[in-house]
BAFI-3210 file (N, C-alpha, C; in Angstrom, 3 decimals, decimal comma, padded with zeros to 6 digits):
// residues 281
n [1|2|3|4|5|6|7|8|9|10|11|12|13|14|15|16|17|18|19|20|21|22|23|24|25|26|27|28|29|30|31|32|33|34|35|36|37|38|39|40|41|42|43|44|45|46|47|48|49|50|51|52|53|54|55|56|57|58|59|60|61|62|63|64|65|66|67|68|69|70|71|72|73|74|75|76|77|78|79|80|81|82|83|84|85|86|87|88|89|90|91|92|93|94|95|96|97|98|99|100|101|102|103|104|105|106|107|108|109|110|111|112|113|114|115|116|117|118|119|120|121|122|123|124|125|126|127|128|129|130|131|132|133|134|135|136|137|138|139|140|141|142|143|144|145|146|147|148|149|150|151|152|153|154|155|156|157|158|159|160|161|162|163|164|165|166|167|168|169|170|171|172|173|174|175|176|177|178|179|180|181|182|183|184|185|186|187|188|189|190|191|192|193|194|195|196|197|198|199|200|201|202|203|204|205|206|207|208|209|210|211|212|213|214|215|216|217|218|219|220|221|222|223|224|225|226|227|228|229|230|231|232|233|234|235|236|237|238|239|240|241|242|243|244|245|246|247|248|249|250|251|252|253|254|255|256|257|258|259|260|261|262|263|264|265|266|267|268|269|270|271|272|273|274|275|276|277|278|279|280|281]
n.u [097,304|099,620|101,173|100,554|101,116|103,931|104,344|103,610|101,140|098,529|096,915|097,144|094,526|093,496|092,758|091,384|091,346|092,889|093,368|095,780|096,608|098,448|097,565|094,796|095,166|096,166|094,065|091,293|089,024|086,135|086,498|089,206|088,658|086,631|088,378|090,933|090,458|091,729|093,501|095,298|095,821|096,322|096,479|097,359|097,437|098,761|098,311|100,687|103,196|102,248|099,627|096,447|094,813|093,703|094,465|094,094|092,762|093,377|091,953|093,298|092,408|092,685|093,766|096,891|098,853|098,572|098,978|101,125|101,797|099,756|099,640|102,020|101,206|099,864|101,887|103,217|101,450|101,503|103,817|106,087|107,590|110,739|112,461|115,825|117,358|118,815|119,412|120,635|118,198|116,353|114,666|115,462|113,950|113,586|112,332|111,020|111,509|113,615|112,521|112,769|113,460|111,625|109,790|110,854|110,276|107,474|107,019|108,415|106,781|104,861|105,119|106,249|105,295|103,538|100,687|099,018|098,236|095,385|093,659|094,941|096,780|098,680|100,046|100,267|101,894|101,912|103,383|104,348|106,905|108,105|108,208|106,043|105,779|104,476|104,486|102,412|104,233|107,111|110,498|112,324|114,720|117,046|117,595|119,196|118,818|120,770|122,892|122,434|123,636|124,586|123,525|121,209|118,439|115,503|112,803|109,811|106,850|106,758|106,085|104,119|106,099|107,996|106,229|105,769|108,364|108,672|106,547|107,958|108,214|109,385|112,795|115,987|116,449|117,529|118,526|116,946|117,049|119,904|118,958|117,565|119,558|121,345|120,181|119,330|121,944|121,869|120,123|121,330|119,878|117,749|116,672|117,230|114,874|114,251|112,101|110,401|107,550|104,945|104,017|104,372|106,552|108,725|109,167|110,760|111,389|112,886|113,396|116,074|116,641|114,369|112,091|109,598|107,703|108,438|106,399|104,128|104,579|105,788|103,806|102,137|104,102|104,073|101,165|101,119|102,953|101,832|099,720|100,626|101,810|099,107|098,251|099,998|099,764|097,091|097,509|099,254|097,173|095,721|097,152|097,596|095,128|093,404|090,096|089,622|087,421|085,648|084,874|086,689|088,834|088,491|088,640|091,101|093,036|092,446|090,853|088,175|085,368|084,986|087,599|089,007|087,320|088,027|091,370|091,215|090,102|091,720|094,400|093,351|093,037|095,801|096,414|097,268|096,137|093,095|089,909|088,793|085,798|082,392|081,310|082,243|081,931]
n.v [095,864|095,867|096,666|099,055|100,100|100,224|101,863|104,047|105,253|105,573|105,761|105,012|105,402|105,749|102,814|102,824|103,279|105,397|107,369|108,896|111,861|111,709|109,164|108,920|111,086|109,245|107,796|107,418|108,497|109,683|111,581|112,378|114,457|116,205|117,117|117,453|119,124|120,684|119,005|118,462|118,106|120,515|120,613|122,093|122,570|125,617|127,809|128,883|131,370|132,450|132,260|131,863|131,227|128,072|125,054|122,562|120,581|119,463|118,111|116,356|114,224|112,683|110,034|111,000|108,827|108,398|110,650|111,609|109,990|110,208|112,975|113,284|111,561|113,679|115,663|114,720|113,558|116,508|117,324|116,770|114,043|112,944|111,050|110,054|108,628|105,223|102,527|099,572|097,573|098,905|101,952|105,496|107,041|110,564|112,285|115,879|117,494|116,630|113,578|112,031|113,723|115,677|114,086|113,189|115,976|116,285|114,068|115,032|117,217|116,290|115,410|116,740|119,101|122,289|120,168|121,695|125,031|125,922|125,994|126,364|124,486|121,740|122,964|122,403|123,271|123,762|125,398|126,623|126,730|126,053|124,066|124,046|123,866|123,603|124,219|124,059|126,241|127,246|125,743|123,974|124,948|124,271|123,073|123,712|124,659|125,411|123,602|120,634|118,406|117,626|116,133|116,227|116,728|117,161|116,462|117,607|116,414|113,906|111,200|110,865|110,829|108,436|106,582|106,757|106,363|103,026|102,332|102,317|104,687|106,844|107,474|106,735|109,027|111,951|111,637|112,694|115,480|114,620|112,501|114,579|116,282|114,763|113,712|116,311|116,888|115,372|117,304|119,742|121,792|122,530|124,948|124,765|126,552|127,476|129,132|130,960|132,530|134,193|131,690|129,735|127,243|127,155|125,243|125,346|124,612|125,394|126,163|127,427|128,323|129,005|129,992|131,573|131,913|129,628|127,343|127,426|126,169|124,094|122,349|122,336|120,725|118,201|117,593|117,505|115,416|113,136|113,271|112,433|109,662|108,139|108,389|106,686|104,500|104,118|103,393|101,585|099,471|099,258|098,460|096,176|094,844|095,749|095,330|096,362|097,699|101,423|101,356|099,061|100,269|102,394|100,588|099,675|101,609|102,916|105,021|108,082|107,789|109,766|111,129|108,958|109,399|112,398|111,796|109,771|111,367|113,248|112,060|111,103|113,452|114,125|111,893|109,757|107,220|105,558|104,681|102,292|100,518|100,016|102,489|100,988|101,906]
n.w [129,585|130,988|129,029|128,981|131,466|131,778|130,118|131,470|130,703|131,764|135,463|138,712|141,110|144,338|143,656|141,860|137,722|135,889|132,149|130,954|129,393|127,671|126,670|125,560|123,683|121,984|121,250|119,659|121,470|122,110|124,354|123,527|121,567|122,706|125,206|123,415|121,381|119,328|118,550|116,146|112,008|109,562|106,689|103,475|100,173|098,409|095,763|094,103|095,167|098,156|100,672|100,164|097,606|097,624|096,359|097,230|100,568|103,720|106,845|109,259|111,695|113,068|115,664|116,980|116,968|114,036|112,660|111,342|109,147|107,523|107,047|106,117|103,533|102,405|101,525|099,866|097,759|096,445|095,618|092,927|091,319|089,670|087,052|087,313|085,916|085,231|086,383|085,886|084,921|086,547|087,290|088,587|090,093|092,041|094,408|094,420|096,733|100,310|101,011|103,693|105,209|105,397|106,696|109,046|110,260|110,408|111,726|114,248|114,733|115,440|117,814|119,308|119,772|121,354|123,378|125,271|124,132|123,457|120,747|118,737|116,138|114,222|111,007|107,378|105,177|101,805|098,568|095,524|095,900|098,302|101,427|104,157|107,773|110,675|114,345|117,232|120,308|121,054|119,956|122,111|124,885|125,133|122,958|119,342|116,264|114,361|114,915|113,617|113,276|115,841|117,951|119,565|121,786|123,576|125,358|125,207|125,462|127,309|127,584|125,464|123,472|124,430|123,847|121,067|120,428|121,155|119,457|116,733|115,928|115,539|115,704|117,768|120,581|119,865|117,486|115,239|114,055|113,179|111,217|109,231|108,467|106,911|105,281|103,851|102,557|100,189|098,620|097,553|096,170|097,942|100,544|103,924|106,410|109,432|111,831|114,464|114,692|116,646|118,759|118,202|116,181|112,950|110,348|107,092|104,005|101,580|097,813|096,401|093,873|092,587|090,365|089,712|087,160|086,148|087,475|086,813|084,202|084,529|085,953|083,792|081,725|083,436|083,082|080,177|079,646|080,839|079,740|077,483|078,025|078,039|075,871|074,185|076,270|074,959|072,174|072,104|072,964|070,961|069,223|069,542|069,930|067,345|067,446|069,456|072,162|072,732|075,109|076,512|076,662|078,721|080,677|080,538|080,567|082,999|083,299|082,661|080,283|078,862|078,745|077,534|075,471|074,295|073,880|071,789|070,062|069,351|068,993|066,381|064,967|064,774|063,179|064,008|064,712|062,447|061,982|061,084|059,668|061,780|064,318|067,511|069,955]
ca.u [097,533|101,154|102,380|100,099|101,686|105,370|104,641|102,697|100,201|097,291|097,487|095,946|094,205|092,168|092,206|090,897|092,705|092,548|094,379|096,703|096,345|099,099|096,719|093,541|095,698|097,058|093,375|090,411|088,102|085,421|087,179|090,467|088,026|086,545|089,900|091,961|090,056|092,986|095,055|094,898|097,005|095,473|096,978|096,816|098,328|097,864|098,403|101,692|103,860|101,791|098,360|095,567|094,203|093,549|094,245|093,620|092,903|092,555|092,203|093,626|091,938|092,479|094,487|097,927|099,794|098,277|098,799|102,269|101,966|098,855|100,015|103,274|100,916|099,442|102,775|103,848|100,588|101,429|104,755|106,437|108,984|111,271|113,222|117,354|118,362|118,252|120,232|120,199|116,897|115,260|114,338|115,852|113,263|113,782|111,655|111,840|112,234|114,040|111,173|113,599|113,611|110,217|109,165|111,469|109,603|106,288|107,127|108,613|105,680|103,174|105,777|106,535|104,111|102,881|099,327|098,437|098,074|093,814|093,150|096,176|096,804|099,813|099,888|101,405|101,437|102,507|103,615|105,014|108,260|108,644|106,986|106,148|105,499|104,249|103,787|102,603|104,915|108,216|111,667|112,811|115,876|118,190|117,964|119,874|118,389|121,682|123,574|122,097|124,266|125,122|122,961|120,220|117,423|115,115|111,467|108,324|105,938|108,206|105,221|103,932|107,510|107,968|105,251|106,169|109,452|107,922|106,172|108,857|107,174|110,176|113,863|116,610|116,785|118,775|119,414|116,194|118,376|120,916|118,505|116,962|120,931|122,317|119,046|119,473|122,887|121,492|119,483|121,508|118,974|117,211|117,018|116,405|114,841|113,497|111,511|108,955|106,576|104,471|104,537|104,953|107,948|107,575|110,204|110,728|112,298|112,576|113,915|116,679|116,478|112,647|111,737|108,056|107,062|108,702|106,126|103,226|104,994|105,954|102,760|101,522|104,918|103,558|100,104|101,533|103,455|101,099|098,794|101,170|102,073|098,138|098,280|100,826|098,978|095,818|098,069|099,808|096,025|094,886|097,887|097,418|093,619|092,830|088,972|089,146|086,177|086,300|084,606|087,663|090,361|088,063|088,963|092,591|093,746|092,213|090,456|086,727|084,938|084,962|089,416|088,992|087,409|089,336|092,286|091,003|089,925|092,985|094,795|092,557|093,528|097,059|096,683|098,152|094,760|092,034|088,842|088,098|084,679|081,425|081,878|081,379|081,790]
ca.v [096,805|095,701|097,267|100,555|100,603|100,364|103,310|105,154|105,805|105,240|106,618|104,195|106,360|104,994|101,305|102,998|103,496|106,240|106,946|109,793|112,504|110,801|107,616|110,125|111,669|108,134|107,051|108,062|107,873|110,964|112,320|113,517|115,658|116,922|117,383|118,286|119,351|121,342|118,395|117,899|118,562|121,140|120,691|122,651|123,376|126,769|128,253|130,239|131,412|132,580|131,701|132,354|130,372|126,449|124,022|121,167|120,949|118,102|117,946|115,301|114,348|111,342|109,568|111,337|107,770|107,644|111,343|112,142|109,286|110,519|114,282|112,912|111,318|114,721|116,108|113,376|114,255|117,375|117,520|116,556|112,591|112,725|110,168|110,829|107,451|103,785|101,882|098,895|097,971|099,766|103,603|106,085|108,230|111,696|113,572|117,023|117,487|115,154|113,108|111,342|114,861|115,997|113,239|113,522|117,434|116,296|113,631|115,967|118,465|116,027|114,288|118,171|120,402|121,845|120,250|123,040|125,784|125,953|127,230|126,120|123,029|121,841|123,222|122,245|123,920|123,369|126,121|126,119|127,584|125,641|123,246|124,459|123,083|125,075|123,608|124,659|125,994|127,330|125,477|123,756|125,990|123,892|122,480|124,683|124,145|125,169|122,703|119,843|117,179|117,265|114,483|117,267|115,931|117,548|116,380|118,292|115,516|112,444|109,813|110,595|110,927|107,262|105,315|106,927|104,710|101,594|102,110|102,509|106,312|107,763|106,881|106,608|110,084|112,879|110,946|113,245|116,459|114,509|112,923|116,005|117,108|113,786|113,900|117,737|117,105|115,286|117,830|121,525|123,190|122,921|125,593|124,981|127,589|128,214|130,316|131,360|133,370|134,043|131,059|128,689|126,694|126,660|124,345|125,864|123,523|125,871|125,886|128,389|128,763|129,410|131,122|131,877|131,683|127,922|126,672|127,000|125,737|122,424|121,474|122,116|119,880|117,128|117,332|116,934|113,920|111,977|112,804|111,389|108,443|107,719|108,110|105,515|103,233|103,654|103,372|099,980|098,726|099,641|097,602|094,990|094,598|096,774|095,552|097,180|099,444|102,514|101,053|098,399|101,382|102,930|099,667|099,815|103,121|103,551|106,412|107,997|107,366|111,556|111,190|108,536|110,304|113,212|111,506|108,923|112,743|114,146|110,563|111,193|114,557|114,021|111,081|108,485|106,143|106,249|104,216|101,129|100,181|101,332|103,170|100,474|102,828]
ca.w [130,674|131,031|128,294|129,177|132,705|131,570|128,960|131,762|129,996|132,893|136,307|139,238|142,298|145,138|143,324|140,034|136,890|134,690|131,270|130,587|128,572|126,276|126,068|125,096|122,473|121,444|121,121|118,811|122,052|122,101|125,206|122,753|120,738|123,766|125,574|122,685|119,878|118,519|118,713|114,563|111,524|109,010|105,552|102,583|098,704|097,867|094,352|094,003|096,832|099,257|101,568|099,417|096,820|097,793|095,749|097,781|101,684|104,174|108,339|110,048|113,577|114,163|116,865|116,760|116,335|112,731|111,946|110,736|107,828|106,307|106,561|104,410|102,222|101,903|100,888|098,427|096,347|095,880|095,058|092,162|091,694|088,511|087,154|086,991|085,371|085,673|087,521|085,276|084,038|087,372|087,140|089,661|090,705|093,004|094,871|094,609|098,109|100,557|101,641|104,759|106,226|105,860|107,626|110,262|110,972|110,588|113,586|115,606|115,084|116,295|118,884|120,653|119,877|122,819|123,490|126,398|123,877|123,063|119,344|117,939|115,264|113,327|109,634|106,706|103,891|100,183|098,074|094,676|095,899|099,545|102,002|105,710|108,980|111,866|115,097|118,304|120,924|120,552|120,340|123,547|124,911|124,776|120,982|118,396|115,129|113,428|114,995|113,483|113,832|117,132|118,381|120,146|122,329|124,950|125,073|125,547|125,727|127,629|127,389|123,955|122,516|124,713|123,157|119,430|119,987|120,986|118,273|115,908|114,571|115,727|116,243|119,170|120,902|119,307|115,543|114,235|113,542|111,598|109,737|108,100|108,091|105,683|103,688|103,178|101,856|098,738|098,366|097,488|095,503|099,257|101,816|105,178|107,390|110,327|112,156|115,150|114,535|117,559|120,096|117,390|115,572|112,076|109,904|105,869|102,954|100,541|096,653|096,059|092,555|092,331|089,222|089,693|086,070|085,752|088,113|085,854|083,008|085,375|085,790|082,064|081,385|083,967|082,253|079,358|080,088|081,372|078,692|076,560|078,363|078,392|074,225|073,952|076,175|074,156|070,649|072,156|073,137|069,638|068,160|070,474|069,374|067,009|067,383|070,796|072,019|074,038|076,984|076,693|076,900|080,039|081,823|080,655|080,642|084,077|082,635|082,131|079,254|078,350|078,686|076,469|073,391|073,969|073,442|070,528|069,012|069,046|068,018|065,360|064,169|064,391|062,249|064,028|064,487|061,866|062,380|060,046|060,107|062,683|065,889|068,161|071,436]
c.u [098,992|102,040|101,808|100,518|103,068|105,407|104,243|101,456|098,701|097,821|095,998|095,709|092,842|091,919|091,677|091,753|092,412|093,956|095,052|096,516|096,934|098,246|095,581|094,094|095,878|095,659|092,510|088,901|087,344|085,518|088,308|089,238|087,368|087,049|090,837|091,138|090,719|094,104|094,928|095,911|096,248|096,506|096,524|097,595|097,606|098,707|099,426|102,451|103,441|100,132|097,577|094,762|094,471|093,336|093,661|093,642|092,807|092,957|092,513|093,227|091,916|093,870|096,212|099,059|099,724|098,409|100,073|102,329|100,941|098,954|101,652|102,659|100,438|100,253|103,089|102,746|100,843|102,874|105,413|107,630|109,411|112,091|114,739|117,751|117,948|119,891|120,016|118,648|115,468|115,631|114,992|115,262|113,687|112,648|111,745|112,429|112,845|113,047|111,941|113,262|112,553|109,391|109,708|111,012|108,466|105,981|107,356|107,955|104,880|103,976|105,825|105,897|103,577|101,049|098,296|097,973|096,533|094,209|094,413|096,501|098,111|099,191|100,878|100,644|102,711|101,994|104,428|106,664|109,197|107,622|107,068|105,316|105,812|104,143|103,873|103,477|106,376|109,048|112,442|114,238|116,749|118,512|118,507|119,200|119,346|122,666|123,038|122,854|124,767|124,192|121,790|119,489|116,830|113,723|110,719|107,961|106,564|106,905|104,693|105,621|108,288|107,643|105,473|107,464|109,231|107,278|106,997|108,777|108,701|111,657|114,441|116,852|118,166|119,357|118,463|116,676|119,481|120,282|118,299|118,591|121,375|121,053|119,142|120,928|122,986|120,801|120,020|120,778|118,038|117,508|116,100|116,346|114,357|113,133|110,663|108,067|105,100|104,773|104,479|106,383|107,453|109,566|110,142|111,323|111,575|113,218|114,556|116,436|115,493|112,761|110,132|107,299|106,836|107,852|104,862|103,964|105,406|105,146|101,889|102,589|104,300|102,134|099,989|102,318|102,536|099,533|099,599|101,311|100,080|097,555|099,035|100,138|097,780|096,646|098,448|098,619|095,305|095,645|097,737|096,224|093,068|091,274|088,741|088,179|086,691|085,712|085,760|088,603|089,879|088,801|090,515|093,553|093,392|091,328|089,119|086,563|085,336|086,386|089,276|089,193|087,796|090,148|092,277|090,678|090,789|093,713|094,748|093,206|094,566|097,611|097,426|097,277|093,994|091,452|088,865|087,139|083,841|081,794|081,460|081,439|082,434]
c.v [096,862|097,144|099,194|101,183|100,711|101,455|104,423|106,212|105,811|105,463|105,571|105,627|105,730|103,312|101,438|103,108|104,271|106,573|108,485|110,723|112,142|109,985|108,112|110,715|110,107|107,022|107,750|107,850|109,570|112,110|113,002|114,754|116,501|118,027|118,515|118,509|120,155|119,890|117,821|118,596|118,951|121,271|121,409|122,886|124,517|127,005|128,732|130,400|131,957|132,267|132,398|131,914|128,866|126,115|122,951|121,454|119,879|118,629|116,403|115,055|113,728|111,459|110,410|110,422|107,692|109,341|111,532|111,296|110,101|112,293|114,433|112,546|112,638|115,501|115,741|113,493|115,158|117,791|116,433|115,087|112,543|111,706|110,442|109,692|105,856|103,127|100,176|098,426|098,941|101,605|104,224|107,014|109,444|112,574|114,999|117,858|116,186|114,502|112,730|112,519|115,399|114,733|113,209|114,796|117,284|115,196|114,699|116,985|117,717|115,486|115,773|119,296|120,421|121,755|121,331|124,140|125,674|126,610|127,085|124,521|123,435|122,371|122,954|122,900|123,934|124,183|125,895|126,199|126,592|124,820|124,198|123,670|123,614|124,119|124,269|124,871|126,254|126,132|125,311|124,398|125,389|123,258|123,866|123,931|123,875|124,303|121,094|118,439|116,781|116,671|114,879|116,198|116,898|117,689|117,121|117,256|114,060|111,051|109,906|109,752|108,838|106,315|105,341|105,924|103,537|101,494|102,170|103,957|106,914|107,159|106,892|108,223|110,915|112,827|111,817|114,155|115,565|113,589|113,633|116,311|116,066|114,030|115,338|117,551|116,352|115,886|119,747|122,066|123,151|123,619|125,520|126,404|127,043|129,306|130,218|132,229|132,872|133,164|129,591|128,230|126,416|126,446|125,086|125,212|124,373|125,885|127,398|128,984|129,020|130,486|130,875|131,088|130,180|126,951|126,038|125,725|124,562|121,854|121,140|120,904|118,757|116,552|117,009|115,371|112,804|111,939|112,010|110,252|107,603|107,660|106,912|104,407|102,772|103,243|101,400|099,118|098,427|098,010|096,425|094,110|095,274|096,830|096,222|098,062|100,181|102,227|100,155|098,929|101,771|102,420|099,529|100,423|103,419|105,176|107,105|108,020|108,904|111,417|110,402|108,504|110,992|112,858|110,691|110,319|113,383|113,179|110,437|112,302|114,527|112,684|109,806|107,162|107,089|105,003|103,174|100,415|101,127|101,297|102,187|100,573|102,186]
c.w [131,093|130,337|128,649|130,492|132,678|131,226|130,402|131,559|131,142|134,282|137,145|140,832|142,906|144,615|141,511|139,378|135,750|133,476|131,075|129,704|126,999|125,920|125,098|123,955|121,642|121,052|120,147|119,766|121,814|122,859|124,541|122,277|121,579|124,535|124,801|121,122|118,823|117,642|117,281|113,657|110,548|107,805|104,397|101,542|098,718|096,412|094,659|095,094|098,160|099,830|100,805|098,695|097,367|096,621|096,186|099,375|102,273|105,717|108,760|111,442|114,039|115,147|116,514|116,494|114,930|111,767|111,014|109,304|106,749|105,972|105,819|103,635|101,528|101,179|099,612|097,378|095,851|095,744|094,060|091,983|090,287|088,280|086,841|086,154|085,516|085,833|087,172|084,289|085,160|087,442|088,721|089,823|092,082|093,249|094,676|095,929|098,803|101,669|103,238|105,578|106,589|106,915|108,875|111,235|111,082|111,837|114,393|115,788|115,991|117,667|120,531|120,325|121,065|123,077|124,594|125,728|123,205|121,570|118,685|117,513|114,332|112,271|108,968|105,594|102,377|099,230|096,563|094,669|097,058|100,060|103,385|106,599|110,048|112,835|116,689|119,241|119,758|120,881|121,389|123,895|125,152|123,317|120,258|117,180|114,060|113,927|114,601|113,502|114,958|118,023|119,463|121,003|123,923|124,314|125,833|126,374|125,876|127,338|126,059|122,827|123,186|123,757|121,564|119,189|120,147|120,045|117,043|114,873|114,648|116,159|117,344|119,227|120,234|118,046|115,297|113,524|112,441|110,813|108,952|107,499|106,857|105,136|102,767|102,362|100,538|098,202|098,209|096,974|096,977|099,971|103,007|106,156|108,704|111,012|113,659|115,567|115,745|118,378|119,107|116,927|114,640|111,450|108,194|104,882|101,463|099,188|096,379|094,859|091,980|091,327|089,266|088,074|085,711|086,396|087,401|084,935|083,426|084,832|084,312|081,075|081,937|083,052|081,223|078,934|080,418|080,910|077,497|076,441|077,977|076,742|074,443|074,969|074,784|072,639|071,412|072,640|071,917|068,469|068,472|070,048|068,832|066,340|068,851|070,894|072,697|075,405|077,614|076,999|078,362|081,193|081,912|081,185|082,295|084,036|082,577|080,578|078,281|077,847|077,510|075,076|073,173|073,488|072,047|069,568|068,496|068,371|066,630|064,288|064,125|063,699|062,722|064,508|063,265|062,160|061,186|060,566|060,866|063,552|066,544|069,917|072,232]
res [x|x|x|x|x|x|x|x|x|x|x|x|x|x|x|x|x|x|x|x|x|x|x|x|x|x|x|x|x|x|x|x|x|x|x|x|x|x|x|x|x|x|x|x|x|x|x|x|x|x|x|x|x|x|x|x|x|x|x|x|x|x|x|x|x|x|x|x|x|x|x|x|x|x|x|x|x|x|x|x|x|x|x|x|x|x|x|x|x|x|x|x|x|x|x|x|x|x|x|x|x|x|x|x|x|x|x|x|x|x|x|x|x|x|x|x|x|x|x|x|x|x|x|x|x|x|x|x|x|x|x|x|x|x|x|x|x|x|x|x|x|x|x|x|x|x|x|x|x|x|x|x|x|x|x|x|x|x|x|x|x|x|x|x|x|x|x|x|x|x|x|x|x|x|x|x|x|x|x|x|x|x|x|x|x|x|x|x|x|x|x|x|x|x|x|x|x|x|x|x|x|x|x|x|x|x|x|x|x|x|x|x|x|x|x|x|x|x|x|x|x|x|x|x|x|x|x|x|x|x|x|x|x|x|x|x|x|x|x|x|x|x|x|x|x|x|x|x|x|x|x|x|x|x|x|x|x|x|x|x|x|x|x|x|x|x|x|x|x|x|x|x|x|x|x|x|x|x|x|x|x]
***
């Protein structure tokens, strides 16, 4: 109760003690969903560059302390990590966006969005072209978006946006802006927008050089890759033991049994396993 009366989070009246609308958001009690049944983060890939086809979808509803991580993990699935080099014998992987920054907008969606507006939920959405991030409530009037380094700060929500720093979700007032700003500057093929459309704020990290066609042809590259990589395990399991079965690769490869024989089929036809002896599955 200490630490819930420092934050303010509880409000005493008459001798009683009730909890805050911050605390109710900051909890997963049956009163938020009640209360704020908006108060959630509605994720989605769609196909191509615009709202239409789902690929993948997820809602987020829990407690708003636990949302902003798992609506980055939602991102980080669906976008793309290449490797540039190695850096002795360790690999230098890159995002294709700059993860530092997206995370920095998907706090400050859930940190100042305004919870007063009924019928309205963050969104993110993942495009082959850009990411976005909508969130209720316009842009407090004194932040400039294009001034990003100048050390900004004016909170919506003063007790949520509190307890997010005791908690460590969120940093010291006014650094969020120039994060996104130094992460964006390893990142030039990035364009940042913004926007607000209706009574929202919506954040844009988009890819200048977007060639539509190349997006397919990514993912048929990725798919490819990591059917390959998943040959060369099964070839260095083969060499390894080449009485191995295929229920032994299942457990290896991480794989189903179906991926498996596909791949031992094809293996097959391109001649680089052949079978000695009976099938022993």
């Amino acid at each position: 109760l200490k630490t819930l009366s420092k934050l303010r989070l509880y409000e005493e009246t008459n001798g009683e003690k009730y909890p805050t609308y911050a605390l109710i958001l900051l909890t997963d009690d049956p009163q938020r969903y009640r209360l704020f049944p908006y108060a959630k983060v509605e994720c989605a890939r769609f196909k191509g560059t615009k709202p239409g086809n789902f690929i993948d979808q997820k809602t987020i509803d829990i407690n708003i302390g636990q949302q902003a991580e798992l609506a980055l993990q939602f991102i980080l699935r669906h976008i793309s990590q290449g490797m540039t080099g190695y850096d002795g014998v360790y690999r230098n992987d890159r995002w294709e966006y700059p993860i530092d920054a997206l995370r920095e907008v998907v706090r400050n969606a859930i940190v100042h969005r305004d919870y007063a507006l009924s019928g309205k939920d963050i969104k993110i959405a993942v495009f082959d072209d850009k990411v976005e991030i909508t969130s209720p409530g316009k842009l407090m009037p004194s932040v400039d978006f294009s001034l990003m380094e100048a050390g900004q700060s004016e909170i919506r929500n003063k007790l949520i946006a509190a307890t997010f720093k005791k908690l460590g979700i969120i940093e010291q007032w006014g650094s969020g802006l120039k994060i996104i700003s130094d992460d964006l500057k390893n990142y030039p093929e990035i364009e940042l927008k913004w926007s607000e459309p209706g009574i929202a704020f919506r954040v844009t990290f988009k890819k200048k050089n977007y060639i539509p066609e190349s997006a397919e042809k990514t993912r048929e590259k990725m798919s490819e890759k990591m059917s390959e990589k998943m040959s060369e395990k099964i070839l260095w399991s083969i060499k390894d033991n080449p009485k191995i079965s295929a229920k032994e690769l299942v457990y290896i490869v991480n794989r189903s049994s179906r991926t498996i024989e596909r791949t031992i089929a094809k293996l097959k036809k391109e001649g680089r396993i052949k079978r000695i002896g009976p099938d022993k599955g």
